[in-house]
C-alpha positions in Angstrom: 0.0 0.0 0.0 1.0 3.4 -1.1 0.8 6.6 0.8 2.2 10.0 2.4 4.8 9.1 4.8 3.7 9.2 8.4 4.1 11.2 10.8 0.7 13.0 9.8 -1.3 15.9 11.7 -4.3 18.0 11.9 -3.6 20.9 9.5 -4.7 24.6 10.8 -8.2 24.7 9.4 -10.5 22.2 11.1 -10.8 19.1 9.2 -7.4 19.0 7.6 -4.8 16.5 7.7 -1.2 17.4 6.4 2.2 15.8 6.5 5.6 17.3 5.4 5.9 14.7 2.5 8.0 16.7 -0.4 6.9 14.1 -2.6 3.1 15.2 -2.8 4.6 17.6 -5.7 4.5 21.0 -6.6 2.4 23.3 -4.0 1.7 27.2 -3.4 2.9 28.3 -0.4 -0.5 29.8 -0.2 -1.9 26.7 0.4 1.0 25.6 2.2 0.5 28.3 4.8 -3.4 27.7 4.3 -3.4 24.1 5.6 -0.8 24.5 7.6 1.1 21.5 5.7 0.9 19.4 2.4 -2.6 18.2 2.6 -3.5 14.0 2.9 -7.3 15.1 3.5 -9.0 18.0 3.5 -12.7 17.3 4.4 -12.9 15.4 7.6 -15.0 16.4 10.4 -12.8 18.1 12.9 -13.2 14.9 15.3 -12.7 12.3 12.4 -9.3 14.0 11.4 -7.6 13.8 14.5 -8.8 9.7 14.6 -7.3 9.8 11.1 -4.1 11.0 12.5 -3.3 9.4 14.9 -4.7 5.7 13.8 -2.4 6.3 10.2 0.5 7.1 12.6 0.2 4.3 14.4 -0.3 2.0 11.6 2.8 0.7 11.2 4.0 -0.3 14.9 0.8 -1.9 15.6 0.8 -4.0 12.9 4.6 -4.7 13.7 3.4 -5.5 17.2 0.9 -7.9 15.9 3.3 -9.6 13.6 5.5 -10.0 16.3 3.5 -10.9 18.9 1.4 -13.6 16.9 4.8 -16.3 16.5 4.9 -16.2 20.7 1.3 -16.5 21.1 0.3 -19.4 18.9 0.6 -23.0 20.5 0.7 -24.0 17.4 4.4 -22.3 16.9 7.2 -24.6 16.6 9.7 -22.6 17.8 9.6 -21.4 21.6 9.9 -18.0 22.4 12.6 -16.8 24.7 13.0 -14.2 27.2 14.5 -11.6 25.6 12.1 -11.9 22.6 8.9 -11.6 25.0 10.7 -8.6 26.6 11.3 -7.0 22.8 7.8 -8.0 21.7 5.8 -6.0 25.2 8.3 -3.2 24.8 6.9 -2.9 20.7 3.7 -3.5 22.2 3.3 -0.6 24.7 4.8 2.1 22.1 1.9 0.6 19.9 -0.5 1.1 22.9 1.0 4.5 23.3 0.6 6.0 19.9 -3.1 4.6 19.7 -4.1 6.3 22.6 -4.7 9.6 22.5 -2.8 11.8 24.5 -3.9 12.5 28.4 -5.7 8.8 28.3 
């Protein structure tokens, strides 16, 4: 799957989402000063953007976590997990946790 790099974040009118991603192509600085970044969305409801942000930036570690924590969770697993792998595998696990949350939770 293709798509602006992470991180991503509400841009400065309510229901933006923009990213720093100089790869988006040519934009005015207008609009850059507009949306306070190069816009992913522009159209969200206020609420809905910020879930947009930060589910898309924690995509990729919780899906990571999930990978990694599936092998040492599956009895059906050949190979048996150690200590230092379980200790890896909660620490990728509670920076998931923390990047789904929002912040204050």
């Amino acid at each position: 799957m293709t798509h602006s790099p992470t991180p991503w974040r509400p841009g400065k009118n309510d229901g933006a989402v923009v990213c720093d991603d100089e790869n988006l192509g040519p934009h005015n600085l207008d609009g850059l000063k507009h949306y306070g970044g190069r816009v992913v969305c522009e159209s969200a409801m206020p609420r809905n953007a910020e879930f947009i942000v930060l589910a898309c930036n924690a995509h990729s570690d919780l899906l990571a976590a999930c990978k990694a924590a599936v092998p040492m969770l599956d009895p059906n697993e050949t190979t048996a997990p150690i200590l230092r792998e379980l200790d890896e595998i909660t620490q990728t696990l509670r920076t998931a946790i923390k990047l789904a949350e929002p912040e204050g939770t």
